[in-house]
ROTOR-220459 format. One record per atom (N, C-alpha, C, CB): residue number from 1; residue in three letters; x, y, z. Coordinates in pm, whole numbers, padded with zeros to 5 digits. Atoms other than C-alpha are relative to their C-alpha. Last residue first. Glycine has a CB too. Layout:
# residues N
+-------+------+--------+--------+--------+
| lumpa | pagu |     c1 |     c2 |     c3 |
+-------+------+--------+--------+--------+
|   NUM |  ALA |      X |      Y |      Z |
...
+-------+------+--------+--------+--------+
***
This chain:
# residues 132
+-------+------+--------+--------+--------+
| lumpa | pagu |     c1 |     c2 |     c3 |
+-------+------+--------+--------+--------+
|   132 |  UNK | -00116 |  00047 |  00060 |
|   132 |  UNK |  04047 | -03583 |  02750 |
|   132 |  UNK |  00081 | -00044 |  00106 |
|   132 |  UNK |  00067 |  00096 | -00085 |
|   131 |  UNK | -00162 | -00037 |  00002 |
|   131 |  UNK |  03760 | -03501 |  02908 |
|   131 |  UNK |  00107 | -00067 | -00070 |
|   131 |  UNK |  00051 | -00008 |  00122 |
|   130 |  UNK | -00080 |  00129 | -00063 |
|   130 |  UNK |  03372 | -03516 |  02847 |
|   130 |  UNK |  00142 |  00091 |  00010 |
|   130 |  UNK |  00011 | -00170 | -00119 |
|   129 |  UNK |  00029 |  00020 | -00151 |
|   129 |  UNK |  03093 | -03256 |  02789 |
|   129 |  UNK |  00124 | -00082 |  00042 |
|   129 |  UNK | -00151 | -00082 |  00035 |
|   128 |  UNK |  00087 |  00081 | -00027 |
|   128 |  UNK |  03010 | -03294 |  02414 |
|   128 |  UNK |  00016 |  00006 |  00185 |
|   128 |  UNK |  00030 | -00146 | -00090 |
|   127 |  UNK |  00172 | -00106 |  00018 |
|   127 |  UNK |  03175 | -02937 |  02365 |
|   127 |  UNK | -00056 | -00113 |  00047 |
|   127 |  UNK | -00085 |  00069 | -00184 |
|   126 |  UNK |  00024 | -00127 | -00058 |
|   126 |  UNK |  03549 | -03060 |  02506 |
|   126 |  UNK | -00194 |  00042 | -00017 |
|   126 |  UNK |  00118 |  00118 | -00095 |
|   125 |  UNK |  00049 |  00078 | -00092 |
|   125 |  UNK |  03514 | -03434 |  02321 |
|   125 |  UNK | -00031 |  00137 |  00135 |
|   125 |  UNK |  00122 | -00140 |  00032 |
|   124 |  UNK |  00131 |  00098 |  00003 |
|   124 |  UNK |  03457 | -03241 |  02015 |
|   124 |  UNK | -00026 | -00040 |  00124 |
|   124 |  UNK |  00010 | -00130 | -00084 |
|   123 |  UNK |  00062 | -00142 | -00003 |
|   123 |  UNK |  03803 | -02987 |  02088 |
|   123 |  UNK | -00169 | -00058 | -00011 |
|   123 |  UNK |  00065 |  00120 | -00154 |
|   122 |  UNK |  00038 | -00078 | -00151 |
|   122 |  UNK |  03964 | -03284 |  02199 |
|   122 |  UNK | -00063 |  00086 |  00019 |
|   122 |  UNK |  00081 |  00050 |  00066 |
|   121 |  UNK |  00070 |  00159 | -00092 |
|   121 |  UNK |  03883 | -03482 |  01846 |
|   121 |  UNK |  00023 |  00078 |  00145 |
|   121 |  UNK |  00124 | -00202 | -00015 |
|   120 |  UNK |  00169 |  00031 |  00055 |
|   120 |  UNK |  03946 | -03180 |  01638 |
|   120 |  UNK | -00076 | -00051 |  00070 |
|   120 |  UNK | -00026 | -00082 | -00106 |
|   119 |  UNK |  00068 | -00121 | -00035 |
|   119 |  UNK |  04291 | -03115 |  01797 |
|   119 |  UNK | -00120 | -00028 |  00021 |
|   119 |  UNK |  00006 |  00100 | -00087 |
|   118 |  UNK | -00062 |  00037 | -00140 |
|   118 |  UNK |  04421 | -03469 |  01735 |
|   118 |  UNK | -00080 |  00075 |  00057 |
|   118 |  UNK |  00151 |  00025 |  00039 |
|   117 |  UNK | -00110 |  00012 | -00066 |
|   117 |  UNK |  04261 | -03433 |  01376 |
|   117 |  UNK |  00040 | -00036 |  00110 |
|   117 |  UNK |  00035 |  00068 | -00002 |
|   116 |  UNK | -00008 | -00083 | -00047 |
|   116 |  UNK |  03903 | -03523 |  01202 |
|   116 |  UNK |  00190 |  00001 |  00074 |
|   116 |  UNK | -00134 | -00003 |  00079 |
|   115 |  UNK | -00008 |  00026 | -00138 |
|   115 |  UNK |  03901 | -03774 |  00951 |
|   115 |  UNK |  00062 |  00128 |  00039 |
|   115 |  UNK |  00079 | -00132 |  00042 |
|   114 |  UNK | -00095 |  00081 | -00025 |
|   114 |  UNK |  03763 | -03603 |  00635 |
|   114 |  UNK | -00001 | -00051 |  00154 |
|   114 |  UNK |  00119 |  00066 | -00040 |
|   113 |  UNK |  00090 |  00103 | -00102 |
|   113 |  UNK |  03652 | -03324 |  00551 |
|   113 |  UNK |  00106 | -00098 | -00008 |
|   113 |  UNK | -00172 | -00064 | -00051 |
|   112 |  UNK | -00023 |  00105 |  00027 |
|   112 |  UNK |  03894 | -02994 |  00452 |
|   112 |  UNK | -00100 | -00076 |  00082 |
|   112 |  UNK |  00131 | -00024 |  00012 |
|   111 |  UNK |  00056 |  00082 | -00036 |
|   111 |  UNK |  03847 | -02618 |  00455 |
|   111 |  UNK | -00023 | -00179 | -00033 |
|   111 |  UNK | -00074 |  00066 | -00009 |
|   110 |  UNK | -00060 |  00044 | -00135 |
|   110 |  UNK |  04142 | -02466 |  00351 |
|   110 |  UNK | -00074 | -00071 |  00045 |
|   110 |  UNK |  00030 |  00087 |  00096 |
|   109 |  UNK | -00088 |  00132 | -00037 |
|   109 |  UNK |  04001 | -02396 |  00012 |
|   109 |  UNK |  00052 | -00115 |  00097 |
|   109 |  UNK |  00071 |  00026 | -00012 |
|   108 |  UNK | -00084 | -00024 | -00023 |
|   108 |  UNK |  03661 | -02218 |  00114 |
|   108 |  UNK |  00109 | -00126 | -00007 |
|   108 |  UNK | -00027 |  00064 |  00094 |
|   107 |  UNK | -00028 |  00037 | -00169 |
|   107 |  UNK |  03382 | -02318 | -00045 |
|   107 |  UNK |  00190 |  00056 | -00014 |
|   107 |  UNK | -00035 | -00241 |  00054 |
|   106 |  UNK | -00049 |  00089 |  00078 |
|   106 |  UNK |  03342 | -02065 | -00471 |
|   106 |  UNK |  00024 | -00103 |  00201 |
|   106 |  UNK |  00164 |  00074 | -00135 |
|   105 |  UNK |  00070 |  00060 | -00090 |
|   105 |  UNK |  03132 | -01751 | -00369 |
|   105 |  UNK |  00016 | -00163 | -00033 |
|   105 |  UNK | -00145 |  00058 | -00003 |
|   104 |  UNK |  00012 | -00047 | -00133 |
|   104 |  UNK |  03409 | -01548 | -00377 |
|   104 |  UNK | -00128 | -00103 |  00037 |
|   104 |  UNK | -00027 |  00179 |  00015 |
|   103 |  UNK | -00104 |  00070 | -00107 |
|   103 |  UNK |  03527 | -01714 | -00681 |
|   103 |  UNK |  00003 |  00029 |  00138 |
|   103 |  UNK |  00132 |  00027 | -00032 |
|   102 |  UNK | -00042 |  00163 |  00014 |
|   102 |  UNK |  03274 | -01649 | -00875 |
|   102 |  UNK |  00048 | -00048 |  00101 |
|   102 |  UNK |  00099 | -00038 | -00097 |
|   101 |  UNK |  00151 |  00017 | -00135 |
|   101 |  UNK |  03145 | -01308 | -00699 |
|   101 |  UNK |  00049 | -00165 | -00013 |
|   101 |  UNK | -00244 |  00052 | -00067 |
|   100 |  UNK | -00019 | -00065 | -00146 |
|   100 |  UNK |  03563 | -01196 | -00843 |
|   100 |  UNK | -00125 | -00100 |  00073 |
|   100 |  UNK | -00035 |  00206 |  00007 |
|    99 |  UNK | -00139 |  00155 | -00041 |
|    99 |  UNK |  03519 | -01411 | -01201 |
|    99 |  UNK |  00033 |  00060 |  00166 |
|    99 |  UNK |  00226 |  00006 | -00144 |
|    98 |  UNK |  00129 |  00143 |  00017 |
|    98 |  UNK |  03181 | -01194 | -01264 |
|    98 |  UNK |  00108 | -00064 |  00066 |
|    98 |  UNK | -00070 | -00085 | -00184 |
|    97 |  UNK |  00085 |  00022 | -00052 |
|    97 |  UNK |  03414 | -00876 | -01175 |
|    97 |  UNK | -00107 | -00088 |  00052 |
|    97 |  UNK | -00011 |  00043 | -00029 |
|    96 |  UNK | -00102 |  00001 | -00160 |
|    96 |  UNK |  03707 | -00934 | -01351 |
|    96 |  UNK | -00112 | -00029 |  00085 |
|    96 |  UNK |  00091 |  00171 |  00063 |
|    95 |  UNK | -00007 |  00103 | -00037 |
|    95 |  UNK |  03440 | -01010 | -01646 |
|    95 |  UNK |  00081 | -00004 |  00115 |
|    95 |  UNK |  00028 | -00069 | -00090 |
|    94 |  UNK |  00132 |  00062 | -00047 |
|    94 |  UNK |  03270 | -00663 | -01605 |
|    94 |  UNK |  00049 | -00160 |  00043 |
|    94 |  UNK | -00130 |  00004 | -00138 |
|    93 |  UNK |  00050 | -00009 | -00185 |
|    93 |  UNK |  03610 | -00485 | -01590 |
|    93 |  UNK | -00113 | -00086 |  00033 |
|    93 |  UNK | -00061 |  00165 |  00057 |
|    92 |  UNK | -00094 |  00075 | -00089 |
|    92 |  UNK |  03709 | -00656 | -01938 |
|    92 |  UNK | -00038 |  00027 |  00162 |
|    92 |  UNK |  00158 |  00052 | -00035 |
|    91 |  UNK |  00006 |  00117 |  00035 |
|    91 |  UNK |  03424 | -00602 | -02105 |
|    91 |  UNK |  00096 | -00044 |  00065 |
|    91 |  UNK | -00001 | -00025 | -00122 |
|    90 |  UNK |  00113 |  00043 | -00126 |
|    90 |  UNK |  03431 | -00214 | -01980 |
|    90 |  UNK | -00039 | -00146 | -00032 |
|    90 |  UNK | -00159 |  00103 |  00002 |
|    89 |  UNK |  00156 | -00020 |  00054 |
|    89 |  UNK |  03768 | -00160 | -02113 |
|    89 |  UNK | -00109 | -00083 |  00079 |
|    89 |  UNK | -00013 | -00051 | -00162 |
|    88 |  UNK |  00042 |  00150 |  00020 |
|    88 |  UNK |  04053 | -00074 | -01889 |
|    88 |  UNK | -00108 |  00012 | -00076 |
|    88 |  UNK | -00034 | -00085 |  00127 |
|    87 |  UNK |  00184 |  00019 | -00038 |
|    87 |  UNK |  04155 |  00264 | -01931 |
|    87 |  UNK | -00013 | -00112 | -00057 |
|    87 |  UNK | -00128 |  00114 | -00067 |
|    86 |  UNK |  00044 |  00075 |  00057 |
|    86 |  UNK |  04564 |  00378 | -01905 |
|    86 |  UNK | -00172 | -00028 |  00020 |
|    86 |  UNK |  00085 | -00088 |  00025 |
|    85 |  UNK | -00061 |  00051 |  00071 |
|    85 |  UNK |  04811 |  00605 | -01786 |
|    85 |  UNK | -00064 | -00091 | -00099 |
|    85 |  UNK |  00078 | -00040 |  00065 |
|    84 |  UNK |  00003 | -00139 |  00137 |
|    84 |  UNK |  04584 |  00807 | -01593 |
|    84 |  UNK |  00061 | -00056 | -00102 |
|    84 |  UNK |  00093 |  00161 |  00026 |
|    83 |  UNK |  00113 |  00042 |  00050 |
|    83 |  UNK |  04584 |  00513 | -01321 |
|    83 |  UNK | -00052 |  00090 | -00143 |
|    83 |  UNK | -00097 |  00006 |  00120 |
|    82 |  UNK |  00007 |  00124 |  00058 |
|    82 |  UNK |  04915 |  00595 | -01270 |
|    82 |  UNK | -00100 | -00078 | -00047 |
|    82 |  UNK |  00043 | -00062 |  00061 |
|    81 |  UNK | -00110 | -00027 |  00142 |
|    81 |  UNK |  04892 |  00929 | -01141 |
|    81 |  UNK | -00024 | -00093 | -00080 |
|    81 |  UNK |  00165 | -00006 |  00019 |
|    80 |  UNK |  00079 | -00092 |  00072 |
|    80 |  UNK |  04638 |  00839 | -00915 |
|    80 |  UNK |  00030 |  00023 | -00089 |
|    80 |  UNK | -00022 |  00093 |  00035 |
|    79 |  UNK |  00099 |  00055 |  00071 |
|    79 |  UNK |  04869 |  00550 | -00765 |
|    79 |  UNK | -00130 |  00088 | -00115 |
|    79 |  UNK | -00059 | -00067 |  00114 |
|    78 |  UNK |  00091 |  00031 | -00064 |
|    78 |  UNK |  05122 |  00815 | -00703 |
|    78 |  UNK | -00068 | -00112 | -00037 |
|    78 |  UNK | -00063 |  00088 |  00009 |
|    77 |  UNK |  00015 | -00100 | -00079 |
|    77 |  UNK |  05478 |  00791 | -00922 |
|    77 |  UNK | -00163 | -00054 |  00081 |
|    77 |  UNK |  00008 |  00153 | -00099 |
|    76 |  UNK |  00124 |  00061 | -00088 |
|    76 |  UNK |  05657 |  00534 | -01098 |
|    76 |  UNK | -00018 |  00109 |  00078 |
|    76 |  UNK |  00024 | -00140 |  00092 |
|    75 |  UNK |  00012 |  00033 | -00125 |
|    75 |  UNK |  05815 |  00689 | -01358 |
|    75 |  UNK | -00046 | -00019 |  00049 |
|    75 |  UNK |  00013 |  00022 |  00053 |
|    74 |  UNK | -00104 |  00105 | -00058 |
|    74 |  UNK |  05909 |  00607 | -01733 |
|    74 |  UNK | -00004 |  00033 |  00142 |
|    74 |  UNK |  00160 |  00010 | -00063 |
|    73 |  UNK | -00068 | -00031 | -00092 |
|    73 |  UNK |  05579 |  00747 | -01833 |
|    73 |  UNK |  00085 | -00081 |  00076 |
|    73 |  UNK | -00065 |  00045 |  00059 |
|    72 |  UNK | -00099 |  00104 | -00025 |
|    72 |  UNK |  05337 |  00676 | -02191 |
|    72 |  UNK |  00083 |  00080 |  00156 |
|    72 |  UNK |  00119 | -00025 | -00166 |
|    71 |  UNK | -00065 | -00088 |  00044 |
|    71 |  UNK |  04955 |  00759 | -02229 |
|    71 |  UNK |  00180 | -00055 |  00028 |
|    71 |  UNK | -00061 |  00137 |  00073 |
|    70 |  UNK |  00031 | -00166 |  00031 |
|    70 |  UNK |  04662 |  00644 | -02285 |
|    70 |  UNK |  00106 |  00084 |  00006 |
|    70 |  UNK | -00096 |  00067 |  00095 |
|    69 |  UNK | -00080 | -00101 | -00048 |
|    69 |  UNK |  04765 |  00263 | -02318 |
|    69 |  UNK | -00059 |  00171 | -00031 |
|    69 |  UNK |  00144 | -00032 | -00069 |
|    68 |  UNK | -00012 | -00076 |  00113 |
|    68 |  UNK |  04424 |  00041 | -02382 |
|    68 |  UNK |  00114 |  00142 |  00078 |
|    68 |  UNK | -00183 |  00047 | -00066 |
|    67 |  UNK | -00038 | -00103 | -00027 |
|    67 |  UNK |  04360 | -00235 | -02117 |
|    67 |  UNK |  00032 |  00106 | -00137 |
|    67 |  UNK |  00104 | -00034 |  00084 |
|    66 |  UNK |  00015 | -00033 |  00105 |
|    66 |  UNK |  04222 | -00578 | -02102 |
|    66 |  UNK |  00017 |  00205 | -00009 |
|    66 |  UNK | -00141 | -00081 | -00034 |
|    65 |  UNK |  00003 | -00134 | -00016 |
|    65 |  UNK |  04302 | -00698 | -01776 |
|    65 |  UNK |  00014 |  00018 | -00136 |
|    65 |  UNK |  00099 |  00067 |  00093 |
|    64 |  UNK | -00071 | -00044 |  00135 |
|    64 |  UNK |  04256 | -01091 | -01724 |
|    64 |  UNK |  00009 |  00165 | -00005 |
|    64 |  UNK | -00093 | -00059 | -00139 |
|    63 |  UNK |  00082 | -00160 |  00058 |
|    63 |  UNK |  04213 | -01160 | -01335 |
|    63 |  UNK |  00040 |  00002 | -00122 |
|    63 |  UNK |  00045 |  00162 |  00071 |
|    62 |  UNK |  00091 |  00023 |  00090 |
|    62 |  UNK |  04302 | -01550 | -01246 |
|    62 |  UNK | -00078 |  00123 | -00064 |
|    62 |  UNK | -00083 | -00086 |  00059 |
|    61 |  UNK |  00078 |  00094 | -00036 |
|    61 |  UNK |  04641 | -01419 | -01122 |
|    61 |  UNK | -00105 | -00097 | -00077 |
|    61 |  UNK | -00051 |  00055 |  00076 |
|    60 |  UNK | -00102 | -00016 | -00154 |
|    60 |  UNK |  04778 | -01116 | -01289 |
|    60 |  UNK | -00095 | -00109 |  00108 |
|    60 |  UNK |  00001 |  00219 |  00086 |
|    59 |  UNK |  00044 |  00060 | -00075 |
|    59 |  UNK |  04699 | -01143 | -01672 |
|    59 |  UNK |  00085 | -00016 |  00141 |
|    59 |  UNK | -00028 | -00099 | -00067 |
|    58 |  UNK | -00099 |  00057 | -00116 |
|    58 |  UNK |  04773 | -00866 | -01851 |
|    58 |  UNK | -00063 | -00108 |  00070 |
|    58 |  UNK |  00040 |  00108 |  00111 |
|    57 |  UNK |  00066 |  00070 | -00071 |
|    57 |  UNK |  04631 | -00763 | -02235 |
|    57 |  UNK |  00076 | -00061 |  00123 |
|    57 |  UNK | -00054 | -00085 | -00080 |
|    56 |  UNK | -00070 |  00102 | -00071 |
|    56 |  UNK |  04746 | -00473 | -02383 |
|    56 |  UNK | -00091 | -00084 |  00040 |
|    56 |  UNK |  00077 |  00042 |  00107 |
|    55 |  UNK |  00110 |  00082 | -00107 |
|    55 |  UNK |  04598 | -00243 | -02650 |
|    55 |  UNK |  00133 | -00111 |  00079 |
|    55 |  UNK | -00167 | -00119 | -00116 |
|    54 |  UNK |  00005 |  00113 | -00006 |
|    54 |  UNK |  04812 |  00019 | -02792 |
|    54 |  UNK | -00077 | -00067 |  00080 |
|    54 |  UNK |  00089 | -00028 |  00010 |
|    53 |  UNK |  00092 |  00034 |  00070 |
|    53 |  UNK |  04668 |  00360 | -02802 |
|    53 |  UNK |  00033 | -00152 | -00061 |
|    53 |  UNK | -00020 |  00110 | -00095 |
|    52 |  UNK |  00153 | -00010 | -00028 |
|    52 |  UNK |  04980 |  00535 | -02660 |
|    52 |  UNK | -00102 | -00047 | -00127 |
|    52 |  UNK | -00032 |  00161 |  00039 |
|    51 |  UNK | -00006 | -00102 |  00040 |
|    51 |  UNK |  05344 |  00385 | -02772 |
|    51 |  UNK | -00160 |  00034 |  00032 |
|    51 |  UNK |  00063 |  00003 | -00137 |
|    50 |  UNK |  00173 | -00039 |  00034 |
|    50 |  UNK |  05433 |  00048 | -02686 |
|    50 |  UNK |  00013 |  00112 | -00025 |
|    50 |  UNK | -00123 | -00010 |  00110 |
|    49 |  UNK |  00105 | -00131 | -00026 |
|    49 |  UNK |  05791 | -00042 | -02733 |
|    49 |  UNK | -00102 |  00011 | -00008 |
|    49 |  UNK |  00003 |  00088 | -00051 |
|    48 |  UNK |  00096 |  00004 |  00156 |
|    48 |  UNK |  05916 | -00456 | -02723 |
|    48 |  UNK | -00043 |  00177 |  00050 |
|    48 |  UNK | -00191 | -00166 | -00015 |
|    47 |  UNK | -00060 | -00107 |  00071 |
|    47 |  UNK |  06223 | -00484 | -02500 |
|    47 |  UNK | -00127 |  00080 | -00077 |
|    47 |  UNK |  00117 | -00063 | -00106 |
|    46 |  UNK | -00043 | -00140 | -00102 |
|    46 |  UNK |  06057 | -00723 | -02193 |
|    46 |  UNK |  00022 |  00164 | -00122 |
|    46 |  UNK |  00210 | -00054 |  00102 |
|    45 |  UNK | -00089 | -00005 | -00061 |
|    45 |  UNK |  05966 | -00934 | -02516 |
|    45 |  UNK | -00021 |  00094 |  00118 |
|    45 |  UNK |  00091 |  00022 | -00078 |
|    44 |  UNK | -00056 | -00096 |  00006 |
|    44 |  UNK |  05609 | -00975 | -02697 |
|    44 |  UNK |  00140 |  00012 |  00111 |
|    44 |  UNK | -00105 |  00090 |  00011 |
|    43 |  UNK | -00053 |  00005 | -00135 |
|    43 |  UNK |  05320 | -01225 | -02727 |
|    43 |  UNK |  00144 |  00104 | -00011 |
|    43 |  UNK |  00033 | -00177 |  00047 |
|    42 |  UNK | -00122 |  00046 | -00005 |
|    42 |  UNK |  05087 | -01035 | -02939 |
|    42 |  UNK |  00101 | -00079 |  00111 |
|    42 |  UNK |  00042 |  00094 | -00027 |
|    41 |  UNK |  00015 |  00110 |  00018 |
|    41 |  UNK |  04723 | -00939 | -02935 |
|    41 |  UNK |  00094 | -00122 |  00000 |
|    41 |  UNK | -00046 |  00015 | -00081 |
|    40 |  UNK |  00082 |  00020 |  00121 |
|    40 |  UNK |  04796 | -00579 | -02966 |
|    40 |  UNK | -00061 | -00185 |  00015 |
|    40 |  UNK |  00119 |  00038 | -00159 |
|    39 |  UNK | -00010 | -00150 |  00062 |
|    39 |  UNK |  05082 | -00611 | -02702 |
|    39 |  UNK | -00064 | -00038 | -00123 |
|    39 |  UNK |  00161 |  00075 | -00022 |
|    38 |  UNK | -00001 |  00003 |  00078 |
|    38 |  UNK |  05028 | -00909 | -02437 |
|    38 |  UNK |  00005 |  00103 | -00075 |
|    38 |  UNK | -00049 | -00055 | -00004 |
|    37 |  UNK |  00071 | -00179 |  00104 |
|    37 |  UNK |  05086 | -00954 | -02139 |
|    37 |  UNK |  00068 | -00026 | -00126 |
|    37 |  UNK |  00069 |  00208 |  00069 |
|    36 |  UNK |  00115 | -00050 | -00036 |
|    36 |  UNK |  05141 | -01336 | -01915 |
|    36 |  UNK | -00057 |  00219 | -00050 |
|    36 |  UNK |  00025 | -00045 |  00177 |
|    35 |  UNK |  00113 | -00003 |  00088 |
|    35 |  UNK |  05368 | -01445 | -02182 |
|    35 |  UNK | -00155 |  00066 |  00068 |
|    35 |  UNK | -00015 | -00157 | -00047 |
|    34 |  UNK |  00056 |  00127 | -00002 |
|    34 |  UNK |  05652 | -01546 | -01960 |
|    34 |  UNK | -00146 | -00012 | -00063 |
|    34 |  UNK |  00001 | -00043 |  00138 |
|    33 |  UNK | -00083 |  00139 |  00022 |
|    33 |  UNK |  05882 | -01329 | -02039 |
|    33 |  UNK | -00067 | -00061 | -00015 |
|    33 |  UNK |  00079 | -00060 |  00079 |
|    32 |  UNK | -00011 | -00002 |  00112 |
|    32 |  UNK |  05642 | -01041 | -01997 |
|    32 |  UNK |  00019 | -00080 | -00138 |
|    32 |  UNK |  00050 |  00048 |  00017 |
|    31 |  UNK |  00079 |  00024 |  00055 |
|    31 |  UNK |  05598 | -01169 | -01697 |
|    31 |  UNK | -00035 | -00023 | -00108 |
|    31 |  UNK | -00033 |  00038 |  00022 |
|    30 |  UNK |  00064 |  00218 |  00042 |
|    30 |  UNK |  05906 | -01224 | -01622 |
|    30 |  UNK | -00160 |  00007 | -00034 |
|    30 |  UNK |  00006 | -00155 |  00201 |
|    29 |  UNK | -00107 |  00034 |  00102 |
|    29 |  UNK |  06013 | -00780 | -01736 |
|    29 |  UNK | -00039 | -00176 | -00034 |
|    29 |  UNK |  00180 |  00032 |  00080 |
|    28 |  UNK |  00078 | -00030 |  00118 |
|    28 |  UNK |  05718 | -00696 | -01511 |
|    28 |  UNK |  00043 | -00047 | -00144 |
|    28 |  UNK | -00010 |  00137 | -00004 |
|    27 |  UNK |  00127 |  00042 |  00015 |
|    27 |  UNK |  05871 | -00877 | -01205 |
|    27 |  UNK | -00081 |  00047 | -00138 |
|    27 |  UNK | -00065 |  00046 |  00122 |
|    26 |  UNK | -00049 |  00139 | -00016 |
|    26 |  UNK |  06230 | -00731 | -01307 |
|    26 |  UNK | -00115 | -00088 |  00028 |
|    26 |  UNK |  00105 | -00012 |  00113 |
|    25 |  UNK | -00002 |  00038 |  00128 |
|    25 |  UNK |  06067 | -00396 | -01334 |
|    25 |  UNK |  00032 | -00167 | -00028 |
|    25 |  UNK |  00102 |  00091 | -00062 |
|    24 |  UNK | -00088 | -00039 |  00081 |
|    24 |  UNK |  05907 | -00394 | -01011 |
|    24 |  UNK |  00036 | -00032 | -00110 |
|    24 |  UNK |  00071 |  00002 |  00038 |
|    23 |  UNK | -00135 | -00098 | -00084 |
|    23 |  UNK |  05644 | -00396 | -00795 |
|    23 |  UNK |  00113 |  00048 | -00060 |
|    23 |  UNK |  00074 | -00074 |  00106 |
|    22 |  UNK | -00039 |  00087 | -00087 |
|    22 |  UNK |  05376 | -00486 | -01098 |
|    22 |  UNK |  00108 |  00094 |  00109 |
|    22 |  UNK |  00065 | -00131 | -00084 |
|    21 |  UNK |  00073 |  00169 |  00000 |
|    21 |  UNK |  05055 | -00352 | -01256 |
|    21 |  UNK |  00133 | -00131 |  00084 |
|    21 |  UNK | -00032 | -00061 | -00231 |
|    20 |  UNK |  00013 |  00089 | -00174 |
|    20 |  UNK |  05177 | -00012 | -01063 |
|    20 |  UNK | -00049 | -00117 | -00060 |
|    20 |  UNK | -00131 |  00067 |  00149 |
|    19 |  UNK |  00251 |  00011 |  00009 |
|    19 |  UNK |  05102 |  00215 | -01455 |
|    19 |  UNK | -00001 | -00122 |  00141 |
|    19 |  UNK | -00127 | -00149 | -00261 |
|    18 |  UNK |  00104 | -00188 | -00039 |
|    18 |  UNK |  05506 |  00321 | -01374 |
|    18 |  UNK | -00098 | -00058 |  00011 |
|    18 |  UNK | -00030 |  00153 | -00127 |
|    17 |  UNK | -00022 | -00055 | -00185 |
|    17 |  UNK |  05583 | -00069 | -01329 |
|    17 |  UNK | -00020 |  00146 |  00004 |
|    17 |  UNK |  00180 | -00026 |  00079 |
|    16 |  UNK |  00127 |  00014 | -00076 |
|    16 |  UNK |  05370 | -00156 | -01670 |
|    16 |  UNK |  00070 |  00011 |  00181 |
|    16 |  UNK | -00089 | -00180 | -00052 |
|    15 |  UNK |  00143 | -00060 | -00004 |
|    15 |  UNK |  05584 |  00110 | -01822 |
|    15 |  UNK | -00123 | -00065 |  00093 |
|    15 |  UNK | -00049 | -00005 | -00146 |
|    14 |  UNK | -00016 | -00105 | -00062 |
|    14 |  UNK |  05903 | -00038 | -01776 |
|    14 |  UNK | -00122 |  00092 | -00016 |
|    14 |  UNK |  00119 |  00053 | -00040 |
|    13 |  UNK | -00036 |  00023 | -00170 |
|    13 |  UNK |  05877 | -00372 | -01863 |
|    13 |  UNK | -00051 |  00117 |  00102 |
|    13 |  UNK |  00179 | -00005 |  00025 |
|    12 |  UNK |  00135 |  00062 | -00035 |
|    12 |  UNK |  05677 | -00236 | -02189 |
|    12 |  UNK |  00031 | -00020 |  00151 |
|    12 |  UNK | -00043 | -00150 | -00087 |
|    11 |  UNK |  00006 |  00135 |  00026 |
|    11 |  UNK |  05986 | -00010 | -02310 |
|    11 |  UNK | -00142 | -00040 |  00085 |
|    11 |  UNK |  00146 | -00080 |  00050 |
|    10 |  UNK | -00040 |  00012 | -00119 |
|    10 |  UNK |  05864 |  00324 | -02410 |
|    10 |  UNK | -00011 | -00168 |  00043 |
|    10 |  UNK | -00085 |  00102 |  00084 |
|     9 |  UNK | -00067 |  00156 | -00019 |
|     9 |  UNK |  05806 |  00505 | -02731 |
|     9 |  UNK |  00065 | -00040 |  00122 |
|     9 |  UNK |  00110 | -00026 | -00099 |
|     8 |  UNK |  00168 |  00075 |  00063 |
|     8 |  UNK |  05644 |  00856 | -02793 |
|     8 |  UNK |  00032 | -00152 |  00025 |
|     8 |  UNK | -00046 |  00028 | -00212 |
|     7 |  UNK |  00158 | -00024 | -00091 |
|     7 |  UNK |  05931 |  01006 | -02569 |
|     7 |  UNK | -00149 | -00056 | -00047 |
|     7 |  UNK | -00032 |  00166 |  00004 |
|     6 |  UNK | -00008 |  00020 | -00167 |
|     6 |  UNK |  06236 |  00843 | -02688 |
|     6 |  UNK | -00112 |  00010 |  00024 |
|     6 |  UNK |  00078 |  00094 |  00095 |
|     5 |  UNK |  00013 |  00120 |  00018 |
|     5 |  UNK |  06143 |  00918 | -03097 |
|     5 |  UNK | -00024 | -00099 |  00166 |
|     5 |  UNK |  00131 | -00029 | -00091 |
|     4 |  UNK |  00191 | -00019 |  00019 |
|     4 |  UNK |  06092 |  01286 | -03000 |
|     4 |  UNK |  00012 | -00134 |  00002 |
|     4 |  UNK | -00100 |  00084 | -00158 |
|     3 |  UNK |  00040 | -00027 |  00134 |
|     3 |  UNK |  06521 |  01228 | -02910 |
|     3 |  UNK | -00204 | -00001 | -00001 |
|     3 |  UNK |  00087 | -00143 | -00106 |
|     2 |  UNK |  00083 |  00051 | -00008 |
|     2 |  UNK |  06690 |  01245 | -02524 |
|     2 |  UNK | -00087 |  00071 | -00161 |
|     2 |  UNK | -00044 |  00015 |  00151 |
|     1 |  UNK | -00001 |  00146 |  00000 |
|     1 |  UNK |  07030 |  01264 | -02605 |
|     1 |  UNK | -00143 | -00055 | -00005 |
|     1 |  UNK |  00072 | -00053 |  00124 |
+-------+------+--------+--------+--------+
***
C-alpha cells in the first residue's frame, strides 16, 4: 500500500508537526489555512505535498522562518530528530534575531502612565510616610 511515490511526498500539515513548528496537526493544518506558510513562495492548502528541497516560509508570531525541507517524516519524534528535518537560512536566522534585541529592547507593554490607581495611591502615601 505504501508506494515510492508515498515516501518522497508528504502532506505539509503533517510534516510541519513532525519538524515541532506546531503542537498539532489541526494547528498546522489553520495555519496553513490561513496563509501563515508558504511552499516555494506559494500560498498553499493543508493537502499541498512538499518533497525535500522545497523552500518554506512560516510565520509564527512576529518571527518569519525561512526554511529549506531536508528531509521528509510523518512522525513526531525528539526535538533533535526534528531539527534534522530542515535548515533555516542564515538571512532568515539573522533577521529573527535583529526583530528578537528589537523587541526586547522595545518599553514594556503592561506598563501604563497615567492616573495612578487605588493601590498606587496607598502604596505612595505608604513610602511618603503617611496613612491611609
Amino acid at each position: 500500500m505504501d508506494s515510492k511515490i508515498d515516501r518522497e511526498k508528504l502532506r505539509i500539515d503533517k510534516w510541519l508537526w513532525a519538524a515541532r513548528f506546531f503542537k498539532t496537526r489541526a494547528l498546522a493544518a489553520d495555519a496553513v489555512e490561513c496563509g501563515r506558510v508558504q511552499v516555494n513562495g506559494m500560498r498553499v492548502k493543508p493537502a499541498k505535498l512538499i518533497t525535500a528541497g522545497d523552500t518554506l516560509g512560516i510565520r509564527l508570531g512576529p518571527y518569519q522562518h525561512v526554511i529549506e525541507v531536508l528531509a521528509l517524516s510523518s512522525k513526531r519524534g525528539p526535538a533533535t530528530e526534528a531539527q534534522k528535518l530542515y535548515q533555516e537560512t542564515e538571512e532568515s536566522r539573522l533577521k529573527r534575531i535583529a526583530l528578537a534585541m528589537e523587541l526586547k529592547a522595545q518599553p514594556d507593554p503592561t506598563s501604563r502612565e497615567g492616573r495612578p490607581t487605588k493601590r498606587d495611591r496607598r502604596e505612595m502615601e505608604l513610602f511618603k510616610g503617611g496613612v491611609w
